[in-house]
C-alpha positions as CSV (number, residue, x, y, z in Angstrom):
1,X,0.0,0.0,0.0
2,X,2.8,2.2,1.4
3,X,4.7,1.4,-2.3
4,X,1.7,2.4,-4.8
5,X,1.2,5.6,-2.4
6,X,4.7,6.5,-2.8
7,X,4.5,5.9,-6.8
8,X,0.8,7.4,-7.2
9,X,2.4,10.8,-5.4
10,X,5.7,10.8,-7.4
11,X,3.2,10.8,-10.3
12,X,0.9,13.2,-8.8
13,X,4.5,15.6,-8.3
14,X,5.5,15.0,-12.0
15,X,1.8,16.0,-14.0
16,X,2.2,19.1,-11.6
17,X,5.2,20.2,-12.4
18,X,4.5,20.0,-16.1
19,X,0.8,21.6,-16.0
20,X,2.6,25.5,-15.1
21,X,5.2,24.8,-18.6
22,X,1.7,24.0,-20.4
23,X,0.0,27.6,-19.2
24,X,0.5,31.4,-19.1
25,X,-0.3,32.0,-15.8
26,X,1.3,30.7,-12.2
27,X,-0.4,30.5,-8.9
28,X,3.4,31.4,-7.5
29,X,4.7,34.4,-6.8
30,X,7.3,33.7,-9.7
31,X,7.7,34.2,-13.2
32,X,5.6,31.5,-15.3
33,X,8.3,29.2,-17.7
34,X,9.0,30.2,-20.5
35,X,6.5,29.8,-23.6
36,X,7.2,29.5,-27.0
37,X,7.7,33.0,-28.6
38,X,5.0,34.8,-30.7
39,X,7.5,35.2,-34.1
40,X,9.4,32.4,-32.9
41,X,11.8,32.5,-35.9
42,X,12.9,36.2,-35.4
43,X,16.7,36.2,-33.8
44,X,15.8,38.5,-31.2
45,X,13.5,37.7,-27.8
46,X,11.9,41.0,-25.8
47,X,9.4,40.0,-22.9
48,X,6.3,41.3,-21.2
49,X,5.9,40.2,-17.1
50,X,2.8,40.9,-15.5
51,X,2.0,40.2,-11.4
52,X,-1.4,41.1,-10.7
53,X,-2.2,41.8,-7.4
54,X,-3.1,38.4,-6.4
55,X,0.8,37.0,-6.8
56,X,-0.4,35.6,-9.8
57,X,2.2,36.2,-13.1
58,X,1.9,35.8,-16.7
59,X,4.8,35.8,-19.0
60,X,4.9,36.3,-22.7
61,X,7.6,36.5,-25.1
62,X,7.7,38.1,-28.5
63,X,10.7,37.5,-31.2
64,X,11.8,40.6,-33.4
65,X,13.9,41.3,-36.3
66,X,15.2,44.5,-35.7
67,X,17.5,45.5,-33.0
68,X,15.2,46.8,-30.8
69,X,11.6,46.7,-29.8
70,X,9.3,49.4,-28.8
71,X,6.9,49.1,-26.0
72,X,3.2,49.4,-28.0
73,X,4.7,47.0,-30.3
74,X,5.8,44.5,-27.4
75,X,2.4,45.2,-25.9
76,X,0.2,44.0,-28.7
77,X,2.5,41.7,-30.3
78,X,2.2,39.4,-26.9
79,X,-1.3,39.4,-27.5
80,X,-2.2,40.2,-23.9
81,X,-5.3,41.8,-23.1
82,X,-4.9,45.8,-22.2
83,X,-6.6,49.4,-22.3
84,X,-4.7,52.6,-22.4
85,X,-6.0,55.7,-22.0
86,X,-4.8,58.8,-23.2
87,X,-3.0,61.8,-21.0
88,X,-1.2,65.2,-22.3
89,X,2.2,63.1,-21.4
90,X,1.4,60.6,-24.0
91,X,-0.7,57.1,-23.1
92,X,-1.3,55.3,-19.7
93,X,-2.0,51.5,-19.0
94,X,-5.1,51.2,-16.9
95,X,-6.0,47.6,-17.5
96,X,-3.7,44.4,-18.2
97,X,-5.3,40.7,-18.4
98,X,-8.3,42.2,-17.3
99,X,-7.4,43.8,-14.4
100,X,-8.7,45.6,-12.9
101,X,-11.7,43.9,-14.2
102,X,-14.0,47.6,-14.0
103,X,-12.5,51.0,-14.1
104,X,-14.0,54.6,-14.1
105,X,-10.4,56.1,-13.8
106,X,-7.0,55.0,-15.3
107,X,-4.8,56.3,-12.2
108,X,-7.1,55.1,-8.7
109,X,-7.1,58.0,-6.3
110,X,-6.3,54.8,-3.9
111,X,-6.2,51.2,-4.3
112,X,-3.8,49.9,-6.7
113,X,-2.7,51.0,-9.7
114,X,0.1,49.2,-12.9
115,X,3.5,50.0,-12.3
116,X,6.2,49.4,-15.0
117,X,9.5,48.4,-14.9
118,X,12.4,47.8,-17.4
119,X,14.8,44.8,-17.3
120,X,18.1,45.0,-18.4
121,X,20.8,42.9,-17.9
122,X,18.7,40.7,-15.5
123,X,17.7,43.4,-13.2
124,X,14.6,45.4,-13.0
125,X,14.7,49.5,-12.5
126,X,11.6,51.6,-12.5
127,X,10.5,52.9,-15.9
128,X,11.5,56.6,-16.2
129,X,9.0,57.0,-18.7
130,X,5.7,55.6,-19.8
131,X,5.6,52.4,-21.6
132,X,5.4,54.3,-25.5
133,X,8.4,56.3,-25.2
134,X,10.3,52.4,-24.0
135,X,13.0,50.7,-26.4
136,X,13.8,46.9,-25.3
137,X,16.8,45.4,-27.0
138,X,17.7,41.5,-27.0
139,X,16.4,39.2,-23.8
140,X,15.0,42.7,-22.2
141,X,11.6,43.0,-20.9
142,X,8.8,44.9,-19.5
143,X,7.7,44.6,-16.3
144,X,4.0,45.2,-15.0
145,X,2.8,45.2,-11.3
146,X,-0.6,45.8,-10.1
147,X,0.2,47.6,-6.7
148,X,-1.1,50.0,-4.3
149,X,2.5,50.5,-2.9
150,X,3.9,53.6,-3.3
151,X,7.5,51.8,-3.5
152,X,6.4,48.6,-5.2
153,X,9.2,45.6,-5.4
154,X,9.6,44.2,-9.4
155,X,7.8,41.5,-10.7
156,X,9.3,38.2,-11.1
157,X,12.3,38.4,-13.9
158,X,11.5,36.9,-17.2
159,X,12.4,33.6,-18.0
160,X,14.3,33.2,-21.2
161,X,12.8,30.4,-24.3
């Protein structure tokens, strides 16, 4: 009894650590593995990192020809769901993978609101600007983090395909 226990939960351990390589999305507080690429052929990899407020993190990954990538590009290219609105300094992210799942205002007087980030050379800084004005090079991503911090840590760092 003790022996087909032992083998049912090894097997149990092995179909769950393959289901999170088979989806976008990880229950973790981690980046999910790496997909296969949107433009998979392209020689260059940019990525897109999402943690919504939950913990929860979605990774995509879009290839490129060119030696950079902007960030709307990046943006729709992963084919993640998002709304922008529009602002005199250029466009705003208010919703990404539908969340929030309602909003009346892009920036929440309180509650939590997207930050961005920028990794480079596998760290993350803060974006300086907003996510249009953003050239990624090579293995470089965006970062997204649904937050009501005002000093929010990074999401998860992309995992490479």
């Amino acid at each position: 009894m003790v022996k087909h226990l032992l083998w049912a939960s090894a097997t149990l351990a092995l179909v769950l650590s393959a289901v999170p390589a088979c989806s976008s999305s990880s229950t973790a507080a981690q980046a999910s593995p790496a997909a296969t690429c949107v433009n998979q052929t392209a020689p260059h990899r940019a990525y897109v990192v999402v943690e919504h407020l939950s913990g929860n993190t979605v990774q995509r990954c879009v290839g490129f020809s060119g030696d950079t990538i902007d960030g709307p590009s990046l943006m729709d290219e992963s084919g993640l769901e998002y709304q922008t609105q529009t602002f005199s300094f250029g466009k705003a992210i208010c919703q990404i993978d539908n969340e929030p799942s309602q909003y009346s205002a892009c920036f929440a007087a309180s509650g939590p609101n997207w930050s961005l980030f920028v990794e480079t050379g596998g760290a993350w800084t803060v974006a300086q600007t907003g996510y249009t004005q953003i050239t990624l090079h090579d293995k470089e991503a965006l970062g997204w983090l649904y937050t009501a911090s005002p000093s929010p840590a990074p999401p998860p760092l992309a995992k490479a395909s």
